[in-house]
C-alpha positions in Angstrom: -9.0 -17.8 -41.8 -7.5 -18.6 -45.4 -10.1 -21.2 -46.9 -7.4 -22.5 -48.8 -4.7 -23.2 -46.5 -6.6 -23.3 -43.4 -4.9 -21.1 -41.9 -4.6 -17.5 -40.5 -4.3 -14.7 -43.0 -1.3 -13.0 -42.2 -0.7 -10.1 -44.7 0.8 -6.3 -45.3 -2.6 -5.1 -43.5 -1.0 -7.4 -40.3 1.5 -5.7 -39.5 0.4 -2.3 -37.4 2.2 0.5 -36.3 0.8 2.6 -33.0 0.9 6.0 -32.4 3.1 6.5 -29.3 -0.1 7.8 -26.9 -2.0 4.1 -27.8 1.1 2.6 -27.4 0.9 3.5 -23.7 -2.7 3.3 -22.9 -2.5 -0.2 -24.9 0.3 -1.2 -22.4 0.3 0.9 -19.4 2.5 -1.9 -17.6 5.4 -0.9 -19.7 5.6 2.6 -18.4 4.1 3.1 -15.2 4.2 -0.6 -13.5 0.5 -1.5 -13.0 -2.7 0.4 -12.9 -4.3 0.5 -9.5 -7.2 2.5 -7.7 -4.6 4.3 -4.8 -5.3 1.6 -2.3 -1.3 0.6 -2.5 2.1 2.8 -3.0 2.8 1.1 -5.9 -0.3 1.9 -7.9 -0.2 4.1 -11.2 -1.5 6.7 -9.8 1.4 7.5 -7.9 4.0 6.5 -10.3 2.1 9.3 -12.5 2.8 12.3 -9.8 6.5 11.1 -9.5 7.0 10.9 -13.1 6.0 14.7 -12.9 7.7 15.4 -10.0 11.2 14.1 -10.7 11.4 16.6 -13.4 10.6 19.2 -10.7 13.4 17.3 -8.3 16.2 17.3 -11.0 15.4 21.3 -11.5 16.7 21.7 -8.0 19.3 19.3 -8.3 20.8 21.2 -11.0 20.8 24.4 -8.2 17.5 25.7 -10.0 13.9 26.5 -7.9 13.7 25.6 -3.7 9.9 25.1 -3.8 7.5 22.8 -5.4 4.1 23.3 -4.5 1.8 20.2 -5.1 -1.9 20.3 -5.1 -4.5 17.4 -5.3 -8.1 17.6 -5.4 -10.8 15.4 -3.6 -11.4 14.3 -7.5 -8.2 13.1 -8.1 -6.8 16.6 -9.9 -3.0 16.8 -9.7 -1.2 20.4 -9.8 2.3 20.2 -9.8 4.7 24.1 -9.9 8.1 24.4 -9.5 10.1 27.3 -9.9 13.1 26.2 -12.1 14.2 27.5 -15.4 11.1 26.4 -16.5 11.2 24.6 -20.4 12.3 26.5 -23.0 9.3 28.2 -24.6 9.3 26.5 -28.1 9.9 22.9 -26.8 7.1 22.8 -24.1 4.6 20.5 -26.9 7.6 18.5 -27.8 8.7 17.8 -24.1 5.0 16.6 -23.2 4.5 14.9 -26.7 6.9 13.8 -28.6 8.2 10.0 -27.5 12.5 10.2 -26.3 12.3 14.0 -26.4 14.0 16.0 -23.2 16.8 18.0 -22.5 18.1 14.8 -20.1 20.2 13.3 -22.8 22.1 16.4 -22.9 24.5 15.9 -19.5 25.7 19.3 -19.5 21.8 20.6 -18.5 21.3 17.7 -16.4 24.5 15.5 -15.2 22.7 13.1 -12.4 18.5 12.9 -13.3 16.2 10.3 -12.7 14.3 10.6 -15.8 16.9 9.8 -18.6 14.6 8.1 -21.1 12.4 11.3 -22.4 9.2 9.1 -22.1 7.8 9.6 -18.2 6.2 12.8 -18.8 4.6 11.7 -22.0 3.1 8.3 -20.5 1.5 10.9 -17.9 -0.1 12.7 -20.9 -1.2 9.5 -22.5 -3.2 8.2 -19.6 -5.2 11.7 -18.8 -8.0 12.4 -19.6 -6.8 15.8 -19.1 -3.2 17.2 -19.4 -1.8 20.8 -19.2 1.1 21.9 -19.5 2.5 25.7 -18.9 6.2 26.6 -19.1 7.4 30.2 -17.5 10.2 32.1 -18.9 11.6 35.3 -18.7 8.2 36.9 -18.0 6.3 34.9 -21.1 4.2 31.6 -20.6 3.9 28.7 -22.7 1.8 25.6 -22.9 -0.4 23.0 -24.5 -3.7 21.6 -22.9 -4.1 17.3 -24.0 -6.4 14.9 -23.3 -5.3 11.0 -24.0 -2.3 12.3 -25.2 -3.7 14.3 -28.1 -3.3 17.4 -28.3 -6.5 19.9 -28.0 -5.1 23.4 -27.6 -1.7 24.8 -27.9 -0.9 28.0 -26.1 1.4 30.0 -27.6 3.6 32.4 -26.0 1.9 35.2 -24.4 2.4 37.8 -21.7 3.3 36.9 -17.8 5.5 39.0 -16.5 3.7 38.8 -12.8 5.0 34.5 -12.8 8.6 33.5 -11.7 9.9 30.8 -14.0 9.6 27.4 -13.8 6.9 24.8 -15.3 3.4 24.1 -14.2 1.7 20.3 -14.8 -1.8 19.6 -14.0 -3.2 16.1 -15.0 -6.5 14.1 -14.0 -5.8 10.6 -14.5 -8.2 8.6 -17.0 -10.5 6.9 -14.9 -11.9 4.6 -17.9 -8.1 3.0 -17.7 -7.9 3.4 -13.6 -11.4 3.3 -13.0 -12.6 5.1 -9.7 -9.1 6.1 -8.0 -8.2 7.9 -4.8 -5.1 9.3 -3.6 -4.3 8.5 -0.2 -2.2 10.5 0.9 0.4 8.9 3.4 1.4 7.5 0.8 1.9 11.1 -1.4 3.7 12.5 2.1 5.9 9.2 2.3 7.1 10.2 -1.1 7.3 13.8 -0.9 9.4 13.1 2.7 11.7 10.8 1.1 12.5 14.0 -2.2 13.2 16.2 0.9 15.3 13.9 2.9 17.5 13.6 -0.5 17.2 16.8 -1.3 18.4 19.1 1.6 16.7 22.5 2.0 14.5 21.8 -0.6 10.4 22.9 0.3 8.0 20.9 -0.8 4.5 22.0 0.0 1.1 19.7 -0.4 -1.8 21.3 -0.4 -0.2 23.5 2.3 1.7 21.5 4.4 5.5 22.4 4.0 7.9 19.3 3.9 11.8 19.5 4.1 14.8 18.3 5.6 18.0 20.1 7.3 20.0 16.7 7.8 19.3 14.3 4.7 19.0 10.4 5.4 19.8 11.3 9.1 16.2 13.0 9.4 15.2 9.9 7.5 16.8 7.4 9.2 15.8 9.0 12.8 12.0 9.5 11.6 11.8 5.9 10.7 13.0 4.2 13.2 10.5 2.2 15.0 12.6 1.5 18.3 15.0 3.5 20.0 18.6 2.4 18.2 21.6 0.7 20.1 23.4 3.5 19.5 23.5 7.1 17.8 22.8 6.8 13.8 26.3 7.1 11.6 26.1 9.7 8.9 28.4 9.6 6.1 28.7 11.8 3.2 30.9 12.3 0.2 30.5 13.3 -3.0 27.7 11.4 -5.2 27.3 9.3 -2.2 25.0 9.5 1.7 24.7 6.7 3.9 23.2 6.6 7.6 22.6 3.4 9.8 22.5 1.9 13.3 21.3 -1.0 14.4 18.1 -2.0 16.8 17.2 -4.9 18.8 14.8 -6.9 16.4 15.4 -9.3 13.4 15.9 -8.6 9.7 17.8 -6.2 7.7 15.9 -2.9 6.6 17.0 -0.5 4.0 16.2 2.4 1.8 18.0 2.8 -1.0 18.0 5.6 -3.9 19.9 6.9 -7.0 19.6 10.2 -8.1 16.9 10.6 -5.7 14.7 7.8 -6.8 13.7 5.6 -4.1 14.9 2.1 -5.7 12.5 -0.2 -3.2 14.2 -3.4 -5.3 17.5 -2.1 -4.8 19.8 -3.7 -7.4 23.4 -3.4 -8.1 24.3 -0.1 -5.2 22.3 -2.2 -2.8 23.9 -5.1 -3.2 27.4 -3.2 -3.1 26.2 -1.4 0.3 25.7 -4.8 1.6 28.7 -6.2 1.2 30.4 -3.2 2.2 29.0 -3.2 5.7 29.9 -6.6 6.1 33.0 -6.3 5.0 34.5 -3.2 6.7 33.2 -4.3 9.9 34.9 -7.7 9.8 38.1 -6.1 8.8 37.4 -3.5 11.7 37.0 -6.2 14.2 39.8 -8.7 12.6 37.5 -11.2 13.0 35.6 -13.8 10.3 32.0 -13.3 11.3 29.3 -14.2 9.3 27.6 -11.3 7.8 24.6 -12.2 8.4 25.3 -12.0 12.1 26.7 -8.4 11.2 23.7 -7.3 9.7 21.0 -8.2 11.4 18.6 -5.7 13.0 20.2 -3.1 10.8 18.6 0.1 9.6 20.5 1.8 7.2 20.2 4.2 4.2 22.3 4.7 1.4 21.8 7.2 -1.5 24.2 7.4 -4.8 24.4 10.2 -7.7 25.0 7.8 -10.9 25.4 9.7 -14.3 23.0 7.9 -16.9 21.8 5.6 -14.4 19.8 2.4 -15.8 16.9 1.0 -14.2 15.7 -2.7 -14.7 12.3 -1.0 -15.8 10.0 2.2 -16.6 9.5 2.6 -12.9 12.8 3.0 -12.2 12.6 0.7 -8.9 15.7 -1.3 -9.2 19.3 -0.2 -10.3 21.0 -2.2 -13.0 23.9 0.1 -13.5 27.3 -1.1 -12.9 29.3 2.0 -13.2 29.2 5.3 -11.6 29.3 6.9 -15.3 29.9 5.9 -18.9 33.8 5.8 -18.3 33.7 5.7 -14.8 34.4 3.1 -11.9 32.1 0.5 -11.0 29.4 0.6 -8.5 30.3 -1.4 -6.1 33.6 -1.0 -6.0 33.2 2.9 -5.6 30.7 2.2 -2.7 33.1 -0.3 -1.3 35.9 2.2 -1.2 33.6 4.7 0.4 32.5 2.8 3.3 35.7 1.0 3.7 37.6 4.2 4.1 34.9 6.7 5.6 32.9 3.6 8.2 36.3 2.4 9.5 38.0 5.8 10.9 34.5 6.1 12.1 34.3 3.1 14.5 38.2 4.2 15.3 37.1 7.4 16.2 33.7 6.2 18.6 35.2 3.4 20.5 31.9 3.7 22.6 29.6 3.2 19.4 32.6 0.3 18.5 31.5 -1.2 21.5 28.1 -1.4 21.2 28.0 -3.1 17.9 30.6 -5.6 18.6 28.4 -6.5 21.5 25.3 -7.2 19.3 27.3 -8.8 16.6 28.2 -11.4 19.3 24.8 -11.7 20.2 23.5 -12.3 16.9 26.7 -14.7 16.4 25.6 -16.7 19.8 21.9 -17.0 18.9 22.8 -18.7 15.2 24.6 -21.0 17.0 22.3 -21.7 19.2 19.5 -22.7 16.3 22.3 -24.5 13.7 21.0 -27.6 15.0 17.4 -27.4 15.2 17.7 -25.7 11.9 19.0 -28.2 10.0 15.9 -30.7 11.4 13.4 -28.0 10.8 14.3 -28.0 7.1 13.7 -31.6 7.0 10.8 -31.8 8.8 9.5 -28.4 6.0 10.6 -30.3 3.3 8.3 -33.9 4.6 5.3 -31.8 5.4 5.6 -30.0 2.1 5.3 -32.9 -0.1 3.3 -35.2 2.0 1.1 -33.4 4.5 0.0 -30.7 1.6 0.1 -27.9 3.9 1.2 -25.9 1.0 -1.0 -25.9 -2.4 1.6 -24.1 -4.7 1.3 -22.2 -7.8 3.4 -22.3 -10.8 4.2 -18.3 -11.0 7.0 -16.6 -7.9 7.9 -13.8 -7.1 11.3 -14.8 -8.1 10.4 -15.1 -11.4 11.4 -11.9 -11.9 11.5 -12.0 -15.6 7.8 -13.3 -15.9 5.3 -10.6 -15.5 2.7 -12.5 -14.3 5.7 -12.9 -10.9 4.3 -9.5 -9.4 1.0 -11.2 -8.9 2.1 -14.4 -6.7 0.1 -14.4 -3.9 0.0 -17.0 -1.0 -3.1 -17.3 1.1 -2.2 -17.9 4.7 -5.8 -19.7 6.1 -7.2 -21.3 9.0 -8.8 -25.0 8.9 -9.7 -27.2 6.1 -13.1 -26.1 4.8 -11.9 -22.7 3.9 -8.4 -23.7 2.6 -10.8 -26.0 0.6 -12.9 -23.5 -0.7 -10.0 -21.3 -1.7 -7.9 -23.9 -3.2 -11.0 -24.6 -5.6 -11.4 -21.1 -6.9 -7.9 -20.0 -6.9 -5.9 -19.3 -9.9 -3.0 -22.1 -9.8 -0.5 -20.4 -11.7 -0.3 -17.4 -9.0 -2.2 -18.6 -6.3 -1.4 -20.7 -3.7 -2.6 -21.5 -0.3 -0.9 -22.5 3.2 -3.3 -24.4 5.7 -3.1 -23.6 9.4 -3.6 -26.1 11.7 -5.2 -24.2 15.0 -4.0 -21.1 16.6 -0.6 -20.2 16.1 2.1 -19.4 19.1 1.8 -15.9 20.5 5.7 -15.3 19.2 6.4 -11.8 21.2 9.0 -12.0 23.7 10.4 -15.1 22.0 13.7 -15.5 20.3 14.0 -16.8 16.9 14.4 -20.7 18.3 10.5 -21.0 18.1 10.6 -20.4 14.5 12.1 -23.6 14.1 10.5 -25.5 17.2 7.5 -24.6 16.5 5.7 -26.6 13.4 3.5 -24.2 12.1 6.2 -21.4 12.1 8.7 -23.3 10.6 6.4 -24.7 7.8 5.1 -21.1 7.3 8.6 -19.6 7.0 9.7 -22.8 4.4 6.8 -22.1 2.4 8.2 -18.5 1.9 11.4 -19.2 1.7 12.7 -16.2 3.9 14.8 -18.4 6.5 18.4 -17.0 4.5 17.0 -13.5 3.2 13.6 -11.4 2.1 15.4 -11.8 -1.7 14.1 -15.3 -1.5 10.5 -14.7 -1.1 8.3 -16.6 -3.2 5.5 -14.8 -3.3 4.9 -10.8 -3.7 1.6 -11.0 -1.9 1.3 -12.6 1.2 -2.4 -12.4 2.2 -3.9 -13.4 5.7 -7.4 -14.8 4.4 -9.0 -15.3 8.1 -12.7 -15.9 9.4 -14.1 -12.2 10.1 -15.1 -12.9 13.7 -13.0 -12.9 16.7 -11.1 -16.6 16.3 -10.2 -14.8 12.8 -9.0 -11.9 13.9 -6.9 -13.6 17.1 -5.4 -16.0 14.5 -4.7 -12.7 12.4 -2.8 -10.7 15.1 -0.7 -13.8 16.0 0.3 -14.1 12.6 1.5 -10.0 12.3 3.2 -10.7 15.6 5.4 -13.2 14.4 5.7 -11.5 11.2 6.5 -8.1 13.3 9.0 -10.2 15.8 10.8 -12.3 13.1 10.4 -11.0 9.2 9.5 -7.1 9.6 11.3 -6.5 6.3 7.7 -8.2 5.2 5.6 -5.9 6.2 7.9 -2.9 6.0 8.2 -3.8 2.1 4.2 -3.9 1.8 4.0 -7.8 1.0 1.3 -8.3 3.5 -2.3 -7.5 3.2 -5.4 -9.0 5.0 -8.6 -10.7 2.6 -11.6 -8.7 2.8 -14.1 -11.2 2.1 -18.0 -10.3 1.8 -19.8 -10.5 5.7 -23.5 -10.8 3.9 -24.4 -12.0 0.5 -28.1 -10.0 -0.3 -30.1 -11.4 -3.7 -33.4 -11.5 -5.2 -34.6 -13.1 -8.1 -32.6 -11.0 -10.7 -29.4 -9.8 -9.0 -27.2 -10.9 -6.1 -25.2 -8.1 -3.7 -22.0 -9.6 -1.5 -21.5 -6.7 1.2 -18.1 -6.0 2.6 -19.7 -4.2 5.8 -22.9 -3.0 7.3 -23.1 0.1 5.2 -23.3 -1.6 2.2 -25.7 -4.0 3.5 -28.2 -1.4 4.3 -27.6 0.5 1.0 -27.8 -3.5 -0.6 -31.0 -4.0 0.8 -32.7 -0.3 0.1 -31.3 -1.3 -3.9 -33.4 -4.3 -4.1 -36.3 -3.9 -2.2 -38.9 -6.0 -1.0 -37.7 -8.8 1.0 -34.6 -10.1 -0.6 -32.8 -13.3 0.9 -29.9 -12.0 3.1 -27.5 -14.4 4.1 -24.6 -13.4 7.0 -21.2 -15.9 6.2 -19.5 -16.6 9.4 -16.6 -18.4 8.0 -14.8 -18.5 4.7 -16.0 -22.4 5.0 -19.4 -21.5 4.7 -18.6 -19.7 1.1 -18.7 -21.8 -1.7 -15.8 -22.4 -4.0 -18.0 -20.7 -7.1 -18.6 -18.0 -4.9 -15.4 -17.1 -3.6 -13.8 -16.9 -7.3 -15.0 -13.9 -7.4 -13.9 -12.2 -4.2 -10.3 -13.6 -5.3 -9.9 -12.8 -8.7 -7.0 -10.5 -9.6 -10.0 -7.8 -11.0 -11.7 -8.1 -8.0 -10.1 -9.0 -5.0 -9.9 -6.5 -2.4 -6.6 -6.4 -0.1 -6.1 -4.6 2.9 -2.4 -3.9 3.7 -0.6 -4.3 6.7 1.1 -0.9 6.9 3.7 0.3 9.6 4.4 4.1 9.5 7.4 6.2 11.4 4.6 6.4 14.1 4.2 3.1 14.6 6.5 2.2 17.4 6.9 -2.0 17.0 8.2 -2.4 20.3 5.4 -0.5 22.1 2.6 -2.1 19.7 3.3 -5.5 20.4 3.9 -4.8 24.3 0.4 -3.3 24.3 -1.6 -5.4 22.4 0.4 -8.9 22.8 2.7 -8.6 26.2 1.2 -9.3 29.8 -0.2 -5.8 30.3 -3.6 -7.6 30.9 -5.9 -5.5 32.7 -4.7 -2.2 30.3 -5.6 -3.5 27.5 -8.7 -4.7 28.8 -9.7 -1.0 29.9 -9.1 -0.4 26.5 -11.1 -2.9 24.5 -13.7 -2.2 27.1 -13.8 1.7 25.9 -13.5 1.0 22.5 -15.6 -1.7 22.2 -18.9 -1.6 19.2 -21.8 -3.1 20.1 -24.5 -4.1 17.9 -26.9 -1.9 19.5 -24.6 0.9 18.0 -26.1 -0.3 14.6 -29.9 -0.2 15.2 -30.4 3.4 14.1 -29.2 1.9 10.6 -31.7 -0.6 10.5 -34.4 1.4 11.6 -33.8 3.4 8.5 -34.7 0.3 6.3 
């Protein structure tokens, strides 16, 4: 402070510059999204692999190397070996070092890349804590060994006439950034199958297992579907552009959407143009105005564009802001338009059967709108009176359509059951990205319903208005949508009603991992000088063994019975702990809810009956203590 002025000092020695590896570990958003322990896709961990790996990718996109072998460690080591030209020799501690330095900005070595920017590899290098590199060329090898994004050792070239070209990466993520971390790995094979399906004949091996695709985004397309479709998947390819869809007989629209072989999960501007597309060629098909909503529900579709010096709305390359197919080129959706236009609408001439089909659920979907018009409009009302008066809905101030705020990817909206807990949580939440939605009893077991109950019934329809998802999963107001439950069995009836209206009406929500479940502590274990909250009976024993003696154990059997202090901290964004509701190409919707939700009573009581854990399953445990 400046005695004179009272004010701040603010001189020469103010002003700092950074050198480009604290840059990144200072803000580790910028580049890689956030930071994460593994538990979900989009965690740093992962965006560090694909950083690495869409160097690999582009290699083979430029007709270089068909294998890429991956290797992780139960510690979290990532090796990562492709067989491309590998980088030339004299560049390979400049490539991993040197901020805007690649070979991508020349577009005669690499026309249609993901990794334009010359900056991926080195945010990798930045946040290990170690980082090698190794490039093989013409029978010598290369490399530089970092840690933090300093360099340690440089290896200059030597002898290795027994290794095919191409470049070797090995990092170990900085755990005093990502703290303990652990890949899972569905969600490493998720990404590797997604490379493959873009990347025909390509092999991509992890720790053994051998991924790769014959048919593109049909594989794709016919590995994820999670019903059996109306009718046979449409595959359409053309140069710099693939697309494949059908449609099934649920709700919602589901996409996958790429450029260059990046999986864009916001979409953006191709997305957008695919949409329309659809909607559009299938009207003109049919000659008739229908709405295109009605044409696109229940659709499942993939669409996959080559865009020369594509540009992303961020470092993690999620979200296509290009408008043009190349610098002097024609635009994006126009080019897709064109392409679907021309290529959908000699298909549908050319399958009369398939024609058939879809018209058919078009006028089914067209039929059921009608149907709900009216009740809608009341239902919006009667969303709108509840939400101001009735306070089923605590709000925050932050969405998840905020999309320029950062603080918008941390919206959350608790979904909990009766007063005292939406009590508790609405005391310890944070209000600018928190909020919480009160149920009122048990919800409606939704399967078999049509999409009428959402409206009819209250709690659905306040639910759905509090999310905003009636018109489209673009509206949704909140990126986290967390079922916070009691842990006993009301809890977890109330929690599988909820994913079966979730599964029937708004899969997109769970398919686009917005939904997770609260883990909240089952025993809180103190003495005098510390206090334990246990997430399960394991950690209860190992608690108990820490503090000896006879410390107080008390076993919550509600979120009502937590107090507000207390549940601040199983809330907090540092410390909450979110389980997500995943559904995987195994996962068959139609067959899960049938089992576990339909009429099949007495099989499903065979089956809790031989699955069933009883508390005397635990007594060894306690025995121990």
């Amino acid at each position: 402070m400046d005695s004179a002025t009272g004010s701040l000092t603010y001189t020469d020695e103010s002003i700092k510059t950074l050198d480009w590896q604290e840059h990144v570990r200072r803000r580790p958003g910028m580049y890689i999204g956030k930071l994460g322990d593994g538990k979900s896709p989009d965690d740093g961990i992962y965006i560090l692999l694909k950083e690495v790996l869409d160097n690999s990718i582009d290699e083979y996109a430029m007709g270089f190397g068909k294998r890429i072998d991956i290797k992780i460690g139960e510690d979290g080591a990532v090796m990562v070996r492709d067989y491309g030209r590998g980088i030339p020799l004299g560049k390979v501690i400049d490539v991993a070092s040197k901020m805007n330095t690649g070979a991508k900005y020349d577009s005669k070595a690499f026309k249609k890349s993901v990794g334009l920017n010359g900056v991926g590899i080195k945010a990798v290098n930045a946040l290990s804590m170690h980082f090698d590199i190794r490039a093989f060329r013409d029978g010598q090898m290369a490399g530089g060994y970092f840690s933090k994004g300093l360099l340690v050792k440089e290896q200059k070239p030597t002898n290795a006439a027994n290794e095919k070209n191409g470049t070797q990466t090995s990092f170990f993520a900085d755990e005093e950034l990502f703290g303990p971390y652990h890949f899972n790995m569905e969600y490493v094979e998720a990404m590797v199958r997604n490379y493959t399906y873009l990347n025909a004949g390509l092999i991509i091996a992890v720790n053994g297992q051998e991924f790769s695709s014959q048919n593109g985004l049909l594989d794709l397309l016919n590995e994820n579907l999670g019903e059996s479709p109306l009718y046979a998947p449409i595959h359409l390819k053309g140069e710099d552009i693939e697309v494949a869809l059908t449609h099934g007989g649920g709700y919602g629209e589901t996409y996958f959407s790429f450029v260059n072989g990046q999986h864009t999960t916001q979409g953006g501007t191709h997305l957008a143009a695919f949409r329309e597309a659809i909607a559009r060629t299938i009207k003109e098909f049919y000659k008739k105005d229908f709405d295109p909503a009605d044409v696109r529900s229940s659709i499942v579709a993939a669409v996959s564009v080559k865009v020369e010096e594509p540009v992303f709305e961020s470092q993690t390359k999620t979200k296509l802001g290009s408008r043009d197919m190349s610098p002097n080129g024609v635009s994006v959706r126009n080019f897709i338009l064109d392409f679907i236009k021309d290529r959908l609408d000699n298909y549908l001439h050319k399958h009369s059967d398939i024609a058939d089909i879809l018209l058919k659920k078009i006028l089914e979907n067209e039929k059921e709108r009608k149907a709900i018009s009216g009740i809608q409009k009341l239902a919006r009302e009667r969303a709108k009176k509840a939400n101001l008066h009735n306070r089923k809905l605590r709000d925050c101030r932050v969405h998840y359509t905020d999309s320029k705020n950062p603080a918008a990817e941390k919206s959350t909206l608790f979904i909990t059951e009766g007063d005292s807990a939406s009590g508790s949580i609405t005391k310890s939440r944070d209000v600018a990205a928190q909020a919480v939605f009160s149920l009122r009893g048990k919800p409606l077991n939704s399967y078999g319903l049509t999409k009428k109950i959402v409206y009819e019934n209250e709690e659905f329809n306040l639910l759905q208005a509090a999310l905003d998802i009636e018109e489209s999963m673009d509206n949704l107001r909140y990126n986290r949508v967390v079922v916070a439950t009691d842990a006993d069995v009301d809890g977890m009836h109330i929690r599988l009603l909820l994913i079966t209206f979730f599964l029937q009406f708004f899969p997109d929500l769970i398919r686009m991992n917005h939904l997770y479940i609260l883990q909240t502590p089952l025993f809180r274990i103190r003495n005098k000088k510390e206090t334990i909250y246990c997430y399960s009976e394991e950690e209860r024993v190992k608690a108990i063994r820490k503090l000896g003696a006879k410390p107080e154990i008390t076993r919550f059997k509600g979120l009502g019975e937590i107090s507000p202090d207390e549940f601040r901290e199983f809330i907090s964004e540092d410390r909450i702990r979110l389980d997500p509701v995943r559904l995987t190409k195994e996962d068959i919707t139609h067959d899960l809810l049938e089992f576990y939700m339909g009429k099949n009573t007495q099989d499903r009581q065979e089956f809790i009956v031989q699955n069933l854990r009883t508390d005397e399953a635990l007594e060894p445990e306690k025995a121990e203590i």
